[in-house]
C-alpha positions as a printed NumPy array, in Angstrom:
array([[186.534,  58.984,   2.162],
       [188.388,  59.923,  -0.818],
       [187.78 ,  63.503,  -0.339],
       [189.005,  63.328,   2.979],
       [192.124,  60.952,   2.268],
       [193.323,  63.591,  -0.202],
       [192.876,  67.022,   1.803],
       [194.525,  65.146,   5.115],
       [197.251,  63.518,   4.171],
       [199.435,  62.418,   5.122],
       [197.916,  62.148,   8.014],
       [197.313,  58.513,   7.248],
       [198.039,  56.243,  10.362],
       [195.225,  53.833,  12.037],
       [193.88 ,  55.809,  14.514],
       [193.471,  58.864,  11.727],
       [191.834,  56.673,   8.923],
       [189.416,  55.088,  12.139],
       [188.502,  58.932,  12.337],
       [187.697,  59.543,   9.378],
       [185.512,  56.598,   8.748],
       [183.673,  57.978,  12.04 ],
       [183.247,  61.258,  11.192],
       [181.819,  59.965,   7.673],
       [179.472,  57.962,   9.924],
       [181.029,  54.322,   8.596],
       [180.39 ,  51.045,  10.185],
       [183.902,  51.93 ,  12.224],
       [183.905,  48.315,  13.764],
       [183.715,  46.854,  10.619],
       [186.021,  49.561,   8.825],
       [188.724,  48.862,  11.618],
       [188.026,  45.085,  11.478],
       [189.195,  45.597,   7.589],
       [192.389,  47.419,   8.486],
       [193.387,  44.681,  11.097],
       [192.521,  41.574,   8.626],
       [195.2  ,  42.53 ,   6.586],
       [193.006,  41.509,   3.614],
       [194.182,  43.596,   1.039],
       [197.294,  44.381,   2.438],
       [198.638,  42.395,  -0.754],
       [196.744,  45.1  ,  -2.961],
       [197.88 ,  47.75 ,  -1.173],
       [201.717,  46.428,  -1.104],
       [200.937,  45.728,  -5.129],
       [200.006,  49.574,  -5.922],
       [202.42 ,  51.154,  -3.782],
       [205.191,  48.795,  -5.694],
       [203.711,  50.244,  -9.266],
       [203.289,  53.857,  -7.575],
       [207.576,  53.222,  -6.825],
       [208.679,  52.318, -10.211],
       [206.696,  54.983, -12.438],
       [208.535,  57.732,  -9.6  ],
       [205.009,  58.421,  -8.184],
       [204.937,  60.057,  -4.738],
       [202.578,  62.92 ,  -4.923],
       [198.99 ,  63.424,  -4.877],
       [197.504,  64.089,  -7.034],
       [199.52 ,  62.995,  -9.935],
       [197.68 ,  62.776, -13.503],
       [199.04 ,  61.396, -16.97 ],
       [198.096,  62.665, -20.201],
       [199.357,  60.779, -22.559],
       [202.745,  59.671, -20.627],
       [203.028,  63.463, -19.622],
       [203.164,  63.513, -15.979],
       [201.106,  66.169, -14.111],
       [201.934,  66.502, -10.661],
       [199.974,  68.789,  -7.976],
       [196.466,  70.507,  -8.471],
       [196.774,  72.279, -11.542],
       [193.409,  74.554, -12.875],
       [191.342,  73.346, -15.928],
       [193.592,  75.454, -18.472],
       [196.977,  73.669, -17.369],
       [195.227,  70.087, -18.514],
       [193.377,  71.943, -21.377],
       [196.549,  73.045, -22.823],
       [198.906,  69.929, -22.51 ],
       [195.339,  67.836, -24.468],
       [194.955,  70.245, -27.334],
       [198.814,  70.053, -27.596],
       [198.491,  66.091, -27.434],
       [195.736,  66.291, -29.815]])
């Protein structure tokens, strides 16, 4: 699901995240029956609060140190900022 969540956002709305879970072959009543509980909508609220106040609104976004990263970067681009860290 991860996988999926990252390469189709932000296509993110019920009826897309049902499809996923069926095309990953999920339990989809049980997956939906999760979404509709609201049972860790409190989570969720919680981490897109934090997400707010460190200014985090893309995916994917990496810290090194406090160094914010933002975007796919290639191996060198994190390789560089750690032996400068180090």
């Amino acid at each position: 699901m991860h996988d999926i969540l990252l390469t189709r956002s932000p296509k993110l709305d019920k009826a897309s995240l049902i499809s996923y879970a069926e095309e990953l072959g999920l339990d989809v009543k049980k997956f939906t029956e999760s979404i509709d509980s609201g049972r860790y909508a409190k989570d969720i609220d919680g981490d897109i609060q934090l997400a707010e106040s460190i200014d985090l609104y893309n995916t994917p976004t990496i810290f090194i140190n406090g160094i914010q990263i933002i975007g796919e970067r290639p191996f060198d681009a994190y390789k560089k900022i750690i032996d400068e860290e180090l």
